[in-house]
N, C-alpha and C positions, 0 to 999 in steps of 0.2 A: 504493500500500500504506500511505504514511506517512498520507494523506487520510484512509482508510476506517476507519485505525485509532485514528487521536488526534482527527479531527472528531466524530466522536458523543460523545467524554466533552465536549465543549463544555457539555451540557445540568448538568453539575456541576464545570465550571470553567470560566470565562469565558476563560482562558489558550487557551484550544484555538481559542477561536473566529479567532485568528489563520490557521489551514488552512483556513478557508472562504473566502481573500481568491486569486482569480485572480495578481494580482501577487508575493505574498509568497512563493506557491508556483513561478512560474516563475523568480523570480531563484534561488530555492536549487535548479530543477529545473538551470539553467545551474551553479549554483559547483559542482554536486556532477556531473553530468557532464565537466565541465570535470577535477574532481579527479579521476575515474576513469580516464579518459584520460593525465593525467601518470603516475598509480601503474598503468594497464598498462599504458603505453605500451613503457618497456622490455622487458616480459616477451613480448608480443606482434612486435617486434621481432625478439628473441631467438629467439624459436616460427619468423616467417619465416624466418629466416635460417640457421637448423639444416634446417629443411622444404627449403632452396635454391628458394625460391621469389621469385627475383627477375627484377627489370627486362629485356628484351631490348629491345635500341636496335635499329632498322630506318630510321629516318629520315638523311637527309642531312647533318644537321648535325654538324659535326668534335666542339665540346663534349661533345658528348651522348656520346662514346663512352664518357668517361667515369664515366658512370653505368651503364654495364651489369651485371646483378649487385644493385642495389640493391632490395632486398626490396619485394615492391609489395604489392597484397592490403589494404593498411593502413584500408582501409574497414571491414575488419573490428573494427578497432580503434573505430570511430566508431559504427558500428552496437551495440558492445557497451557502452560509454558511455552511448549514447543511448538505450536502451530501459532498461537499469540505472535509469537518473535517472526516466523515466519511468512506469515501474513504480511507484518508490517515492514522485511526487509529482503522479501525474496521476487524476484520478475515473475510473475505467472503469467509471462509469455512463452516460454522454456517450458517443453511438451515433457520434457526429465525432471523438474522440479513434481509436477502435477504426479507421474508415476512413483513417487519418490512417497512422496505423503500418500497416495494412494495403499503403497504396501504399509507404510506406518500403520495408518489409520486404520484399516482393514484388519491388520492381527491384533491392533489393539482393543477393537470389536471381539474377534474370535477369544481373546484372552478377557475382556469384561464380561462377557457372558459364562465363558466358565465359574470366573470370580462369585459371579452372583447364586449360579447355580449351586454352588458350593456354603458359600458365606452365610446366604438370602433364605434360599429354601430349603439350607441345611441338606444335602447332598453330598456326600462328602468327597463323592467323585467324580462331580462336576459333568462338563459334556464325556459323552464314551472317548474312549479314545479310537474309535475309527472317524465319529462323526466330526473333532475337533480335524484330524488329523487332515481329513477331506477339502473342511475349511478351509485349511492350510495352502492344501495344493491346488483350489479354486483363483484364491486372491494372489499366491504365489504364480500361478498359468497365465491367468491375465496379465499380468506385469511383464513377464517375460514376454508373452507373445507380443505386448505391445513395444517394446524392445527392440525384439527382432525385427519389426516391421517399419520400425524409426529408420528415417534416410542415416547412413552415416555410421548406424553403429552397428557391429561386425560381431558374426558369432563363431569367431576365431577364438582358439584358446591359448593363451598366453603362459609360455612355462618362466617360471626365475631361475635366473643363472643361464638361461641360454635364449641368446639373445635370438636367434635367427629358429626357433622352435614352436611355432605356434599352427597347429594342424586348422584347420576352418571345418567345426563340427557339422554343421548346417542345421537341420531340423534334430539334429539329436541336442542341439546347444540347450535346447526347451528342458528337456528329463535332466543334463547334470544339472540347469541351472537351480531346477524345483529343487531338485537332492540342498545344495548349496543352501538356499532362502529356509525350507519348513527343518532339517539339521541345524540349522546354525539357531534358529527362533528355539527349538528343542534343548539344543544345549546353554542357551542363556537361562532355560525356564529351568534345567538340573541344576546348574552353578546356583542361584537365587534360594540358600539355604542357611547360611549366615547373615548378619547382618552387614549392610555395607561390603560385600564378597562379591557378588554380582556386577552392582554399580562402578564399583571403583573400576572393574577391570573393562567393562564397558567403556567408562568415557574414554580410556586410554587406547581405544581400540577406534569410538569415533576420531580422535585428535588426527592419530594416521591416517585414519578412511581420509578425511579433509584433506590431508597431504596428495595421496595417492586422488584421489579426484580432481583436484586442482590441477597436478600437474597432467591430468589424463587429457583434458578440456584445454591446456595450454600449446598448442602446436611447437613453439622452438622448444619448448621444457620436454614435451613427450619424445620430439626427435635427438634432442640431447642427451637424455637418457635412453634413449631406444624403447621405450614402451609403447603401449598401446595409444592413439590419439583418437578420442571421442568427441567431434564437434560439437559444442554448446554443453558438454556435460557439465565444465567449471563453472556453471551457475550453482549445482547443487552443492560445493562448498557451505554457502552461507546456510543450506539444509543442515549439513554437517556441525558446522557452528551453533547451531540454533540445537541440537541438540547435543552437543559437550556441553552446556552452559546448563539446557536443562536437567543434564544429567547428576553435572556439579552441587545444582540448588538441591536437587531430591538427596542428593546423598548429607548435606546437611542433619535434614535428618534422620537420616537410615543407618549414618554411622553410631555404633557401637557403643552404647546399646540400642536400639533401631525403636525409633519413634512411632514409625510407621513402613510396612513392608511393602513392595509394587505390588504384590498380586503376580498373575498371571497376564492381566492387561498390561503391565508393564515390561515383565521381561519375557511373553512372547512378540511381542511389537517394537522393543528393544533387539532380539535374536534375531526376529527376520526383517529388518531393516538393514543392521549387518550384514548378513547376508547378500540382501539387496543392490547395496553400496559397494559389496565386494566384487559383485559379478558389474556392476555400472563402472567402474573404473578398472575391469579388466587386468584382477587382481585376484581370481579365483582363488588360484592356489595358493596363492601368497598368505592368501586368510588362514587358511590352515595353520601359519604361522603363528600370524599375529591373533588369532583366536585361539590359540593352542591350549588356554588354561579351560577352556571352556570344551574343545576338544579332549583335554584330560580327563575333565569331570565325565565325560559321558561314556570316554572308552573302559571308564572305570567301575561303570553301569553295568556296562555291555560284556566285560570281562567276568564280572560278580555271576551275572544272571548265566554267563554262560559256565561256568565254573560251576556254580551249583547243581544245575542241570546232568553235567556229565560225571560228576562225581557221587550223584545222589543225596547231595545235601549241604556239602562243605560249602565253605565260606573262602573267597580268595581274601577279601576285607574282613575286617569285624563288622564293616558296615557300608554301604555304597548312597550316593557317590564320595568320593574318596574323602572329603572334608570332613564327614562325618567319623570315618576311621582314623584319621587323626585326633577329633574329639574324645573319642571311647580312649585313646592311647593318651588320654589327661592332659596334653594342647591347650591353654587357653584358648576360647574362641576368636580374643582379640591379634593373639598373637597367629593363630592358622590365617586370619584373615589380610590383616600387615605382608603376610612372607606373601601368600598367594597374588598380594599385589606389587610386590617386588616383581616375583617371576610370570607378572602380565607385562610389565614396563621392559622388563630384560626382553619379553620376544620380542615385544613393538621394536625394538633398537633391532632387533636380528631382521625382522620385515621390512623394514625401512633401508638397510643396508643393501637388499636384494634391489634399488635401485639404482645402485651403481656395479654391483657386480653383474655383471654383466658379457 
């Protein structure tokens, strides 16, 4: 809104021509979600907590009991943030900004109505999981097909470390990409089990995405680096922006001891956003990397269930996903939480490197 409406008087004040700069606009897309977030956070807090719309603890761990009761939902808070900011500082003329909020918003859907399902009508298991999972790969199908269909952007697949390696999958780019989007929304929604565990390693994960997008959308930057170059994608930066800043405000209070939890609405709309951004700036694989702690938590799921299975009962963990077996092993929660976001910040440096090795 703020773009559409003080970039045309640029043409009678050079002053304006400052909102035509990608950058200038996603740092204040970030201060000013950021700021929304602190100024509702209480108020939205307040909302849960009148609504009784809190946390039920089901898990094994003795801690955890007490947090029952503690208002969850709190994605909502991030979601209102975040589209706030971007309203007011993003071009919705950019056909990629529009699909960008599109996947947000859409899982954040699929992830509130689980919430409620759960919270509201006491459910404890919310949508089935074929029916969610469906969900997933509806809003997730639409976004790519509209993707692929966009002039400009390419459903070639980009490996790191080799520069001249990118096969052009064509109609198969649809299936890895779904895998990519409704996996990555899955493994945010496993991580999302401490407090402040989830979030922190999220924003660190947006910060790069911004990187990795920016320079995707920037023509001499993508050829100087030898990446992928995606015309007009460097608008969703300020998307990116806009939600580091929301991310930031929410973890205010979600850090430790956690005020309020995201829900489902939060960290499936948070996952497959990621996700999203990773296939939008042509950095599939890369995400692997730079999501790798969220990749851990899941293959640690996946490891448990299948260990049990073939052994007739045994346990690989004491408990899955993996944060949790570190808790039973007498870990503060603060302190599991702390190292986990160390070694999210370590990958980010390791993904971020794969743009010059090359």
């Amino acid at each position: 809104m703020i773009y559409h409406l003080l970039y045309p008087l640029s043409d009678t004040a050079t002053l304006f021509n400052v909102f035509q700069y990608i950058t200038f606009r996603s740092i204040y897309a970030l201060l000013t979600s950021l700021l929304l977030s602190l100024i509702l956070g209480p108020v939205v807090l307040s909302w849960l907590g009148r609504l009784k719309w809190g946390q039920r603890i089901q898990d094994d761990v003795e801690n955890h009991v007490q947090k029952e009761g503690t208002p969850t939902m709190g994605g909502l808070l991030i979601a209102a943030a975040h589209t706030g900011s971007v309203m007011l500082w993003g071009n919705w003329s950019n056909a990629y900004m529009w699909v960008a909020m599109f996947v947000f918003l859409g899982f954040a859907a699929i992830g509130f109505l689980d919430d409620y399902i759960k919270v509201v009508k006491r459910r404890n298991k919310g949508l089935t999981k074929s029916g969610k999972f469906l969900a997933q790969l509806l809003i997730a199908g639409i976004a790519v097909a509209v993707l692929i269909l966009l002039p400009g952007y390419s459903s070639k697949l980009y490996f790191p470390f080799f520069k001249w390696l990118h096969p052009d999958l064509g109609w198969f780019y649809l299936p890895f990409s779904l895998l990519v989007i409704v996996g990555s929304s899955n493994a945010v929604n496993i991580t999302d089990g401490l407090d402040g565990l989830a979030i922190g390693p999220t924003v660190v994960v947006f910060a790069c995405l911004a990187l990795f997008i920016y320079v995707a959308g920037h023509v001499h930057l993508a050829d100087y680096l030898q990446v992928a170059h995606v015309p007009g994608v460097g608008e969703v930066t300020v998307f990116c922006g806009s939600l580091l800043g929301a991310g930031l405000g929410f973890l205010w209070f979600n850090a430790y001891p956690a005020q309020v939890f995201m829900g489902d609405v939060g960290s499936l709309s948070l996952g497959g956003t990621i996700g999203f951004l990773g296939i939008l700036a042509k950095q599939e694989l890369v995400l692997v990397i730079l999501g790798g702690l969220f990749v851990l938590e899941t293959l640690s799921v996946v490891f448990q269930v299948g260990y049990f299975k073939m052994t007739g009962g045994k346990r690989l963990f004491r408990m899955a996903p993996i944060h949790h077996h570190f808790e039973l092993q007498g870990i503060p929660e603060a302190k599991i939480i702390v190292r986990f976001w160390i070694l999210s910040i370590l990958l980010a440096m390791i993904a971020l490197s794969t743009l010059k090795l090359r």
